[in-house]
C-alpha positions as CSV (number, residue, x, y, z in Angstrom):
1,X,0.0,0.0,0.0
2,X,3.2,2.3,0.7
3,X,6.8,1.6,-0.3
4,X,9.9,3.3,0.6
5,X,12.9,2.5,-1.1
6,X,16.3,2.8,0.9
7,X,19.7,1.5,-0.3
8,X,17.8,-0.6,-3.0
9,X,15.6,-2.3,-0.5
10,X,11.9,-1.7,-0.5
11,X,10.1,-1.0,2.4
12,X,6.4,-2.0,2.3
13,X,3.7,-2.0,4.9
14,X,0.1,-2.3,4.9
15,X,-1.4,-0.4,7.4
16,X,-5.0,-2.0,6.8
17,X,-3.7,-5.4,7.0
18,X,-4.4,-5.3,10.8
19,X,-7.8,-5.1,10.1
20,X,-8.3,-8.3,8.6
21,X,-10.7,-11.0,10.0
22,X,-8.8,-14.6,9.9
23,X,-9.9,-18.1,11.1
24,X,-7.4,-18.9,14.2
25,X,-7.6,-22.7,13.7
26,X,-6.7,-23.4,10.1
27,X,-7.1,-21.7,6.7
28,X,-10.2,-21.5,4.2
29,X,-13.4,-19.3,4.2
30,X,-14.9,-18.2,7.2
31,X,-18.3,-19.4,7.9
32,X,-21.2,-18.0,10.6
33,X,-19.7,-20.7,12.7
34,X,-15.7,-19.9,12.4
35,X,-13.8,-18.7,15.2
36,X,-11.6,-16.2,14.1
37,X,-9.5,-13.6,15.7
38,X,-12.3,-11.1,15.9
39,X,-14.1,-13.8,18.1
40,X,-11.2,-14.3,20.4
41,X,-11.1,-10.6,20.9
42,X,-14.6,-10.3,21.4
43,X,-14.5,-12.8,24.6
44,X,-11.7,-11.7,25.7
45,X,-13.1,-8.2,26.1
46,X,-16.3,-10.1,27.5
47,X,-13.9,-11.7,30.7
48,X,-12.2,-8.5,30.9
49,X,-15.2,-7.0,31.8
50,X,-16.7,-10.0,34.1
51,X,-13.3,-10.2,36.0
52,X,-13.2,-6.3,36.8
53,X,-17.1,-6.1,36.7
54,X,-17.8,-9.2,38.9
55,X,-14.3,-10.8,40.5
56,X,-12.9,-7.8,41.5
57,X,-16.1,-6.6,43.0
58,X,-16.8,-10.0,44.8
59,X,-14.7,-8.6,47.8
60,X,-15.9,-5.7,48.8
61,X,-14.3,-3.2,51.2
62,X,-15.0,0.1,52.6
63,X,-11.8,1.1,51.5
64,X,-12.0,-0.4,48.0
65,X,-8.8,-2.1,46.0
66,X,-7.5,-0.7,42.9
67,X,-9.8,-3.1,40.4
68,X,-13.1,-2.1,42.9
69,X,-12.5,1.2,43.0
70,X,-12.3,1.2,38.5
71,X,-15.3,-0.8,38.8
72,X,-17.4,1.7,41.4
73,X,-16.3,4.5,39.3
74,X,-17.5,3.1,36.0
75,X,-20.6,2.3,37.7
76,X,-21.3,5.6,39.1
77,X,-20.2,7.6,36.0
78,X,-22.6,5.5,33.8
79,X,-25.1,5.6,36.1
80,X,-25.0,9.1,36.7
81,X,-25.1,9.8,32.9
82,X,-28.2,7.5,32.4
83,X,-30.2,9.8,35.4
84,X,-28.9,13.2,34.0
85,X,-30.0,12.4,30.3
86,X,-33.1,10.6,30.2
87,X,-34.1,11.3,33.8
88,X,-35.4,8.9,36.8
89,X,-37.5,6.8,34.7
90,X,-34.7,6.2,32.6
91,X,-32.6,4.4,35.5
92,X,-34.3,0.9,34.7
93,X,-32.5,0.8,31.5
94,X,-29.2,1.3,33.3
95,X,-27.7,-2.0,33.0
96,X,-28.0,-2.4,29.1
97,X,-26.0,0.8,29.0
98,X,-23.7,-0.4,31.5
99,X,-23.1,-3.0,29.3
100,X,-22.7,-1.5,25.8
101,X,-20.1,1.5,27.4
102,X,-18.0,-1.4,29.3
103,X,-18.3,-3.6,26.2
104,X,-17.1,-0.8,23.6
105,X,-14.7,1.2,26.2
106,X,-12.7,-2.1,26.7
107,X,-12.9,-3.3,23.8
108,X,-11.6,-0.1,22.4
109,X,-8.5,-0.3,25.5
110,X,-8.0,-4.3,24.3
111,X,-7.8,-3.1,20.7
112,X,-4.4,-1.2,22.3
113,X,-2.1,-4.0,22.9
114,X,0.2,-4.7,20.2
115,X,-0.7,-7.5,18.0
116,X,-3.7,-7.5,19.4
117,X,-7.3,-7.1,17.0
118,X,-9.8,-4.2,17.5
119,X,-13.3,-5.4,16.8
120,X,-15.0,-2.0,17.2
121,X,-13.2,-1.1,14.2
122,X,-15.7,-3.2,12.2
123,X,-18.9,-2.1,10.9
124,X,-20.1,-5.7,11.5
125,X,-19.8,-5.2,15.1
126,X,-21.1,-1.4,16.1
127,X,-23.8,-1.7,13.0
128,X,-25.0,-4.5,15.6
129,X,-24.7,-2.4,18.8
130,X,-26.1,0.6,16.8
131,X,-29.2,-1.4,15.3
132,X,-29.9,-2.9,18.6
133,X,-30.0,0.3,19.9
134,X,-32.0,1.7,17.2
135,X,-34.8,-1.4,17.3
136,X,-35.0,-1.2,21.2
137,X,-35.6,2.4,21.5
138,X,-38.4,2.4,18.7
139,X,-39.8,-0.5,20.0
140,X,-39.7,0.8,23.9
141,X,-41.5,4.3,22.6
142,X,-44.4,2.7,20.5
143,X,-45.0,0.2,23.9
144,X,-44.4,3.3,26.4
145,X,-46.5,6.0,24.5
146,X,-48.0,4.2,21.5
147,X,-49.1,6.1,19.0
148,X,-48.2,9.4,20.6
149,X,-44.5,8.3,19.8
150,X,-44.9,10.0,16.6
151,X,-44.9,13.6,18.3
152,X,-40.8,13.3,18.0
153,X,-41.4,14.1,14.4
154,X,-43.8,17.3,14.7
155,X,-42.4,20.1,15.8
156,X,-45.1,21.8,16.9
157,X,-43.3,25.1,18.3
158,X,-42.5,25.3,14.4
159,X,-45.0,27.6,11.8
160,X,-48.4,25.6,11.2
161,X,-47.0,25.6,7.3
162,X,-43.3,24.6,8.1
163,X,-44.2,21.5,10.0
164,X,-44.8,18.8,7.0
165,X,-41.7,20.1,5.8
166,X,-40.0,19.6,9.5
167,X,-41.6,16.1,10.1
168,X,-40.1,14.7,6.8
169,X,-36.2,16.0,7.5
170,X,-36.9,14.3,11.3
171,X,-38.0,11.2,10.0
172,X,-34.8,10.4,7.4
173,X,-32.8,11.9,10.8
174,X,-34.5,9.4,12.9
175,X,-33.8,6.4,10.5
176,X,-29.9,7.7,9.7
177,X,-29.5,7.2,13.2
178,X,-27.8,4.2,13.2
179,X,-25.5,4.6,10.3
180,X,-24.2,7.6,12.2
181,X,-24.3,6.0,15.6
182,X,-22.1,2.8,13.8
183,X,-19.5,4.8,11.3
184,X,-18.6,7.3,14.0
185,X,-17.4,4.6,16.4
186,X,-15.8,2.2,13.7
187,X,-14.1,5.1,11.5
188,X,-12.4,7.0,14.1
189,X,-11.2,3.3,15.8
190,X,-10.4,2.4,12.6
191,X,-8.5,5.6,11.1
192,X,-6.3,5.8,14.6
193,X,-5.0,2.5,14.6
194,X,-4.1,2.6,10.2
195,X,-2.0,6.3,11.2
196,X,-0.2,4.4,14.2
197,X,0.4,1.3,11.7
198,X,2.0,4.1,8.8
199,X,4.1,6.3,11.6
200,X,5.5,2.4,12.9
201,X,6.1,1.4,8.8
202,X,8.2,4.1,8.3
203,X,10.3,3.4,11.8
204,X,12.9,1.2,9.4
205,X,13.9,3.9,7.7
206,X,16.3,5.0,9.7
207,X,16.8,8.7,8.7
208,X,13.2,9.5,9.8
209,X,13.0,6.8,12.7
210,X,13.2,9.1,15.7
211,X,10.5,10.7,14.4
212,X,8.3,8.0,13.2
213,X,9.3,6.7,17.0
214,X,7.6,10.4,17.9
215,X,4.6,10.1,15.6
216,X,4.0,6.3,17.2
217,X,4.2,7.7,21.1
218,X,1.9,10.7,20.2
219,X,-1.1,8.8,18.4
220,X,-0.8,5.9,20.4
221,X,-1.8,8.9,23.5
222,X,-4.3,10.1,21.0
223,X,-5.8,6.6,20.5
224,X,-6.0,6.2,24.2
225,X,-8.1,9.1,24.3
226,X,-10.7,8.3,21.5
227,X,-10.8,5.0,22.6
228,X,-12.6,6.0,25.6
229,X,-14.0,9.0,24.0
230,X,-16.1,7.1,21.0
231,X,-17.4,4.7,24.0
232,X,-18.5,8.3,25.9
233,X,-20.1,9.4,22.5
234,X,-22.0,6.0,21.8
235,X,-22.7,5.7,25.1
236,X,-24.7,9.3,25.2
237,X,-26.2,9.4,21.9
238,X,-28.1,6.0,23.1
239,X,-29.1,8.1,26.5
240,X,-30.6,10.7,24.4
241,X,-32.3,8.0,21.7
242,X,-34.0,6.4,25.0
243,X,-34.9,9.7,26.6
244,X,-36.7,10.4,22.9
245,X,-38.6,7.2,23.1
246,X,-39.5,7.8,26.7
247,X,-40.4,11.9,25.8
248,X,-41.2,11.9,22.5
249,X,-42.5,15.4,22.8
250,X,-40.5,17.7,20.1
């Protein structure tokens, strides 16, 4: 994908190569039933999550460890998000979000580790998260306020002549919700990781390796950051697609 040519020898490196889904047991195609290196990652992040989540709360202490006091403060920040955004009726829906932020944020942290494989940066994966979202929370306002659901898409505060017009734009918004809420997570996951893979390609090269070196330190501290940031963002957006369906009033 990019050569460099030093002293007649090419330098090549494929900085989407990382990305690629292979079986770990064997060659061939991959089937619905293959376990591949996304799937490893996947359950990995899965007893990441269980041992900080569930072993490492098991003993609890009024002065908590290290790995209680992570998991209190996930709790609390999550929790407090849910009750800030949609409100006190939105607190019974606290654990599903629980579990999509701690799912995506470690994931995100797993995806990290050198050699390791990022499966948020597939469109597979948060096209999932984002469509579950997107079913649930249509699904929860038609069963919580029925018909009057459809008030999210008439903005009545709007001129009498304006609002067709208004309810139309709302309604494509409403269904490119989850194209949105899945590109955003996988293409900044995605585009962080293939820069850290170029600045590391061109680290061979040795009149621009302390810099490449520089370039590798500085986005892997930038990938640190979006990693939990893009969790923060998916996270909030489905806060405010659950307090539509619980408020649908525009």
């Amino acid at each position: 994908m990019a050569a460099e040519a030093e002293g007649g020898t090419g330098l090549v490196f494929h900085p989407m190569k990382q990305f690629k889904i292979e079986p770990l047991f064997g060659e061939g195609p991959i089937h619905w039933y293959t376990i591949t290196n996304q799937t490893l990652w996947m359950a990995l992040a899965v007893l990441t999550i269980f041992l900080l989540l569930v072993v490492g709360t098991s003993r609890r202490a009024l002065v908590p460890s290290r790995i209680q006091s992570v998991g209190e403060l996930a709790y609390g920040f999550i929790y407090r998000m849910v009750e800030d955004v949609v409100g006190k009726d939105g607190v019974k829906y606290f654990p599903y979000v629980m579990t999509l932020f701690m799912f995506i944020v470690v994931s995100n942290f797993l995806g990290l580790i050198p050699f390791s494989f990022t499966t948020t940066s597939h469109i597979a994966i948060t096209a999932v998260l984002a469509l579950l979202v997107f079913v649930g929370v249509t699904i929860l306002g038609f069963v919580k306020n029925g018909i009057g659901f459809l008030k999210l898409f008439w903005v009545s505060s709007a001129p009498a002549a304006l609002r067709p017009v208004l309810a139309i734009i709302e309604l494509i918004s409403y269904f490119v919700r989850p194209v949105s809420h899945s590109i955003r997570l996988a293409g900044n996951i995605m585009a962080g990781h293939a820069v850290i893979k170029v600045f590391a390609g061109f680290a061979a090269v040795l009149a621009i390796a302390p810099l490449s070196l520089l370039g590798v330190v500085a986005m892997f501290g930038m990938d640190m950051l979006v990693a939990f940031v893009q969790a923060y963002v998916f996270t909030i957006l489905t806060c405010v697609y659950l307090k539509d369906a619980l408020h649908p009033s525009h």
